[in-house]
Each structure stands twice: as structure tokens, then as C-alpha cells.
N, C-alpha and C positions, 0 to 999 in steps of 0.2 A: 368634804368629799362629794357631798349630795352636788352640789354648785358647778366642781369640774366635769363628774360627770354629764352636767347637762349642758356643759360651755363646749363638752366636746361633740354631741349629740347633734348640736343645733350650728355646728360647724361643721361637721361631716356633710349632716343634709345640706347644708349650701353649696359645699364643696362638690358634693355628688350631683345634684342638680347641672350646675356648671360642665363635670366631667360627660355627664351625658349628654346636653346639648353641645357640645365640643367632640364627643360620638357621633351623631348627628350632621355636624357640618363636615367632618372628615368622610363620609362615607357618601355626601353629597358632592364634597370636591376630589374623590379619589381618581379621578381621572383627569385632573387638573394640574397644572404646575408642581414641584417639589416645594415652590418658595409657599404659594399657599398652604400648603399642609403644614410646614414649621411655623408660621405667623398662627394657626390655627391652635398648634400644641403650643406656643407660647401664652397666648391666650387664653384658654384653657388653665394651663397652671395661673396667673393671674387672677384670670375672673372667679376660678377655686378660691382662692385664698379672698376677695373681695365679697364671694357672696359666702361663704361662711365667715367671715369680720359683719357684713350687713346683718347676719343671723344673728349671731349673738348678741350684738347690738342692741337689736331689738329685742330680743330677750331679756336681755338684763339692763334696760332701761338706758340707756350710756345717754351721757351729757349729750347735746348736739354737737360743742366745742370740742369732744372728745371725739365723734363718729367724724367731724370735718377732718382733724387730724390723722385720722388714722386712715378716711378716704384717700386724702390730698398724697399720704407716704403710699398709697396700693396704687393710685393713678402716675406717679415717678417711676414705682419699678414696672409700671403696664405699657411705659413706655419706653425705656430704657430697653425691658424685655422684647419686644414687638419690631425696634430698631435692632437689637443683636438678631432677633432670628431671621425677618428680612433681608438682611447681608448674609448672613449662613444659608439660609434657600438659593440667592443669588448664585452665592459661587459656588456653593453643590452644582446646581444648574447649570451653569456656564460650562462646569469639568465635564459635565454631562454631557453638554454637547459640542465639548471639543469630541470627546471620546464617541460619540457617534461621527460625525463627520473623519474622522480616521477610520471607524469602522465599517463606512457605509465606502470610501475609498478602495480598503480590501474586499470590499463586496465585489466591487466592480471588477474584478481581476485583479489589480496590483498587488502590492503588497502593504500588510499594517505597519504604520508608522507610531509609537503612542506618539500621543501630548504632552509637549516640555513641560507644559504648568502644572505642579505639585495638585494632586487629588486627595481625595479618602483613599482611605487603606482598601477599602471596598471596590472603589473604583482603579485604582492599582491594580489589586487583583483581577479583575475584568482585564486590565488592558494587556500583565501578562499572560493570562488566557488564548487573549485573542491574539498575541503577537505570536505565539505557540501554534493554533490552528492556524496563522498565516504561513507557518513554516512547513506546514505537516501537507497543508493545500499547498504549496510551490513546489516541495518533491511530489505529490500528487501528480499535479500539473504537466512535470519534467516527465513522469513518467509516461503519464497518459502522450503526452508528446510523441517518445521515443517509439511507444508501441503502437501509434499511429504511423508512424515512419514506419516502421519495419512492416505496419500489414501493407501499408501501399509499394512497398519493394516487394515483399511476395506475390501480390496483385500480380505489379507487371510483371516479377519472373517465371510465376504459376505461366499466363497468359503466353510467354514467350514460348515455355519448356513445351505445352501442349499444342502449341501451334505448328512449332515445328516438327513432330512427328506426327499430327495428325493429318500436314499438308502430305508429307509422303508417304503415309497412307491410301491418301485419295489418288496420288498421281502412280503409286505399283496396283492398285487397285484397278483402276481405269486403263493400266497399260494390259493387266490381265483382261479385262472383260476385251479390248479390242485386239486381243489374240498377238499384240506384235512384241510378244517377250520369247525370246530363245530359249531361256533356261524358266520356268514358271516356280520348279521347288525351290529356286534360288529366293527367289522374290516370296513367295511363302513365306520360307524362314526368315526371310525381313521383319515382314508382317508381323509373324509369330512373337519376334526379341521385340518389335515397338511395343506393342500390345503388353507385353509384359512389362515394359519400363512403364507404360502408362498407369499398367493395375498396381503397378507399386508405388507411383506417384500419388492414384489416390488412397492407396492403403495408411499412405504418410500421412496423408490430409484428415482420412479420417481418425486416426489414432490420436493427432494434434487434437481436433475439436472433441475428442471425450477428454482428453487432460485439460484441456484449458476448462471444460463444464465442470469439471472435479465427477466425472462417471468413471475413471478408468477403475474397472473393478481388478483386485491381484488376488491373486490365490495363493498368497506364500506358503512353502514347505522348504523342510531342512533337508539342505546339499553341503558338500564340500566346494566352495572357489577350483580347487581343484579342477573338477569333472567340466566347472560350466566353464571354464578358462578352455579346456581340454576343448569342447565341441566347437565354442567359436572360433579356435586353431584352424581346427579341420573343416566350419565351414568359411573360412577364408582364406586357406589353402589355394584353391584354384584361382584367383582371383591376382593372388599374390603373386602365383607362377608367371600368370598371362602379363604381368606387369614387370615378371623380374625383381621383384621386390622379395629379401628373406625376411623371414619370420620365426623371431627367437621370442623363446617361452620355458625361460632356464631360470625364472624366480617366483616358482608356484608357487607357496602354503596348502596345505590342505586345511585351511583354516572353516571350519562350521561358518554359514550363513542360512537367516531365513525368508526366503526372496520368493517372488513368482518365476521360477525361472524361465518360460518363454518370453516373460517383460524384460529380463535381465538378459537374454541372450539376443535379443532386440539391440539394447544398450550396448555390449562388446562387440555385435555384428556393425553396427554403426559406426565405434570407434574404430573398428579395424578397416573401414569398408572407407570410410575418411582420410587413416593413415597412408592404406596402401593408393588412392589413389594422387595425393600429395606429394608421397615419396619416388624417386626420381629412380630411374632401373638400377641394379645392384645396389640398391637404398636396404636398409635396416628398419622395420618395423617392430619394436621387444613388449613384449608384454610381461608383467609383471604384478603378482598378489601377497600381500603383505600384511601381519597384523600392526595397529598401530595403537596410541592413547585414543585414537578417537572411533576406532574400531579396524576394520577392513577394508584398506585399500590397493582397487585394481586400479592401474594406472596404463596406457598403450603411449607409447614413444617415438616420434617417427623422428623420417632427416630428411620434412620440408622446407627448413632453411629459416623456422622462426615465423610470426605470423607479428605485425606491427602491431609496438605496444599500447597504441592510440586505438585498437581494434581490438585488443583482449578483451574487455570489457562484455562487447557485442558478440560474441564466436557463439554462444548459446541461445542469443537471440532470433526469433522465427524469421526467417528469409534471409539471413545471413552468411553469406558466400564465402566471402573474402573478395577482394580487389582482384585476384586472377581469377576468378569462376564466373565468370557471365554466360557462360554458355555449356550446354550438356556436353560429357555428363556427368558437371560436378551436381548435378540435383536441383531442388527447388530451396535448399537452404532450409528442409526441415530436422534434418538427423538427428543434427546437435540440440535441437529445440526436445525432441523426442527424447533424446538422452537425459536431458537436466529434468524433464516432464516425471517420467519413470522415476530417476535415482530419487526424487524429490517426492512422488509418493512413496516410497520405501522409507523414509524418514532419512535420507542420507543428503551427499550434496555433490556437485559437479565443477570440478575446476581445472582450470589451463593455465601452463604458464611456457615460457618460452626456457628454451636448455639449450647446449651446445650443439648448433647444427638443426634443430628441430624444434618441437614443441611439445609437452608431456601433457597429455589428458589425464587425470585423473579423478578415480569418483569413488566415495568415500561411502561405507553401507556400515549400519549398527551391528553389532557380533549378536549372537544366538542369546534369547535372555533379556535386551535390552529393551527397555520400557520407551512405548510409545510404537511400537511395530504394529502396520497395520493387521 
């Protein structure tokens, strides 16, 4: 017993010896090649088992014909081993930098492609990884795209909408100061209706940039659909007259909700303010509040004849007209943007789709209770 103990004593410390300068070289090549650092641990485990064989040896007097032999079998497998890990470093390596060169490709904007050649599991896992972020960056992309389209259409139809009434502005302006207007209260109340489409075009603009900063602050309290269906009725009554457009509002609910209601009377003024001016004289504009599975929804319906289904998608998007609105006074294209802004801090959602004759707005709000209300 005394004997193995010390055959194993004097084998450890060889071993150990070994493992440590093999600590040593690895933290000296740790920024070096992969294939170095496996020739390094192959060597290491060899030279372990060589200089604890050398230890005991020595300790226990061994033949020389014995230590040759036993050298000659440790120097076979020092080499054998040293040959397997250098091809294993190799083609770690190589996977390695196929899988950068594809990654450094999705760097560059495109897309990741992996590498057909079979890798570690490790390296797998990297490459779906990264085949993942190259997808999550392409709708990124697509979007950031989109929303760069759409600010440079508002650009130019902001630029357009303010041009044109502030050139006649200048010119009823100018016609007053040189005295050659007939009627001057006439030209006044010009004045007076631009100025007001103006302050409401920036009121648009500013209400957009606190939604889009996420400041729109709400004050929600509990109403009936009802009441607030009720007041957007009546303040889009006149509007609806001047256009000849009816307005039916025959499928209330008195259904509880908890909203800010000036933000939400924003949102049905808009949708009605869109419908009526879409819908064509003795046109039908219906409004209607409903409970559903997914909570409360108001919905406004007009009969402007459908909106192209290559365009639904866009109808919420900021600067968004439609193909017949290029000029006042369908707007600047923010209403709809303002609508999906609001219902969407309310925790709700806004959707369009096309119906017979028309198109059906609807926006969808959480019932009283519902978790996650701001």
C-alpha cells in the first residue's frame, strides 16, 4: 500500500508540473489561433502522463530497457495525439471562418447566408442565431424604409398644404393694406377660416410628435361609449349637413369604458371627419358600439367606394392620403396616424377593412377592469 501510494504521489507531481506549464502556454497563446490552443491541451495531457511515467521511474529505480519502453509507447501516442488535435484545431478553424465571412457579409447590409460545411454544435448555434438577427434586421430595415417614405411624403405634403394658404394669405393681406378690396369683412373671414385650418394643422403635428416621443400623457376615467359616441354625433353634425352626408348612430351600447375622453373624442372626430368627407352627397356615414371577445368596439362606416387593397395596409401610416387626396382639404395625412397613436396608447388597436360600397374603420378599446390600462 506504502509503494502505490507513492507511485501515485510522484505521478501526480509530474503530472501537475506538466498541467501547469500547459496553464502557462495557454494563457500565453490565448489570443492566438484555436488550432494552437488544442495541440497545446493535447500536449499537456501527453506530457502529464510522460512526466509523471519520468517521476516514478525515477523513484522506483526502473530498468533503463524499461523507461526506453515505456518512453518510446508515451512518444507514439505524443504523436498520434498532437496529429488528431492539429486537424481538429484546423477544421474548428476553418468553420470558424467560413461562419465569419457570412457574418461579416450580413454585416454589410445583406443578408446571412450560413455555411453548407457541417460545424460544432456550437458553431450551429451561432449561425442560427445570427440567421435570426438577420431576419429581425430585414423587417427592421423594411420598416425603417417604409417610415422614411412616408416622413418624406409628409415633408412634401406638410410643405405643399402650408404653402398654399399661406401664399393667400399674403396676397388678401396685401390686397387689404392697398385699400383695393370692396368687400374687406369678406376677406377677413378668409383670413380668419385659413388661420384656423393652419392652427389645426399644427395642432396635428404637434399631437403626432408627443405620440411618436411616447409623452402623450391620458387621463383616463369611466364613461359610457354611449355619451362619447353621442358628442362626436353632434360635433360632426354640421359638417355632415354642409356635405349632405346622413349620419346614423342606431347601434350604441351603453357599454362602460375607461379612456381619456378628450383623446378619444379626438379619435371618433377624425374618423367621422375622414368618413364624411369621403362620402359622396346623400352618402351614409353609421356609426356603431359594440361589446365583443376582445372588448369594445366603435366602428364608423362610410360609402367611399372602398379604398385599394394594395393601400390598406398604409391608411394609418403618417402622410397617408390615399391616391385621390393630394390636395386640401383632404389634410396633411395625419388623422388616421393620430387615431391608431391614441387607440394604441389606450392599450386597444385600429383597423380597416373594405365592405360593400365603402370602408369600415374600426378600433377596438379594453372594457372597464382590463389589465394593462394605462
Amino acid at each position: 500500500m506504502r509503494d502505490m501510494l507513492l507511485i501515485m504521489l510522484f505521478a501526480f507531481l509530474g503530472a501537475a508540473a506538466a498541467g501547469l506549464l500547459g496553464l502557462g502556454a495557454l494563457w500565453l497563446l490565448r489570443r492566438r489561433s484555436l488550432t494552437l490552443s488544442v495541440a497545446v491541451v493535447a500536449a499537456v495531457a501527453v506530457g502529464a502522463m510522460l512526466a509523471g511515467t519520468l517521476a516514478v521511474a525515477q523513484a522506483m529505480f526502473l530498468s533503463a530497457h524499461d523507461l526506453s519502453v515505456v518512453t518510446t509507447v508515451v512518444a507514439m501516442a505524443a504523436v498520434v495525439s498532437l496529429g488528431t488535435a492539429l486537424l481538429l484545431g484546423r477544421w474548428v478553424v476553418a468553420r470558424s471562418r467560413e461562419l465569419a465571412l457570412a457574418a461579416r457579409s450580413f454585416g454589410d447590409g445583406g443578408d446571412f447566408a450560413a455555411p453548407t460545411s457541417p460545424g460544432t454544435a456550437e458553431l450551429a448555434e451561432v449561425s442560427r442565431e445570427l440567421a435570426a438577427t438577420s431576419a429581425r434586421l430585414a423587417r427592421s430595415r423594411e420598416r425603417e424604409r417604409a417610415l422614411e417614405s412616408s416622413r418624406r411624403e409628409l415633408v412634401a405634403w406638410i410643405s405643399h398644404d402650408l404653402r398654399t394658404p399661406l401664399a393667400g394669405l399674403r396676397a388678401m393681406a396685401e390686397a387689404l393694406e392697398d385699400g383695393v378690396v370692396a368687400d374687406p369683412d369678406r376677406y377677413l373671414r378668409r383670413i380668419r377660416t385659413e388661420v384656423e385650418r393652419l392652427n389645426g394643422m399644427v395642432g396635428d403635428l404637434f399631437e403626432l410628435s408627443r405620440i411618436h416621443a411616447g409623452t402623450l400623457a391620458l387621463s383616463p376615467s369611466r364613461m359610457s361609449v354611449y355619451d362619447l359616441v353621442g358628442d362626436a354625433l353632434a360635433g360632426a353634425d354640421p359638417l355632415a349637413r354642409e356635405h349632405g352626408v346622413r349620419l346614423v348612430g342606431d347601434r350604441i351600447e351603453a357599454v362602460p369604458v375607461e379612456v381619456d375622453g378628450k383623446e378619444m373624442s379626438r379619435v371618433l372626430g377624425n374618423l367621422l371627419v375622414n368618413a364624411i368627407r369621403r362620402t359622396p352627397a346623400d352618402g351614409t356615414v353609421a356609426v356603431a358600439a359594440e361589446r365583443s371577445e376582445d372588448g369594445v368596439v366603435l366602428s364608423v362606416t362610410d360609402a367611399c367606394g372602398g379604398i385599394p387593397e394594395e393601400e390598406l395596409p398604409r391608411v394609418f401610416d403618417t402622410g397617408w392620403r390615399g391616391t385621390d387626396a393630394r390636395t386640401p382639404p383632404a389634410g396633411a395625412g395625419l388623422g388616421l396616424a393620430i387615431v391608431r397613436g391614441i387607440v394604441e396608447a389606450h392599450r386597444g388597436r385600429a383597423e380597416v377593412r373594405n365592405v360593400s360600397g365603402g370602408c369600415r374603420f374600426e378600433v377596438t378599446l379594453p372594457v372597464v377592469g382590463a389589465p394593462g390600462l394605462p
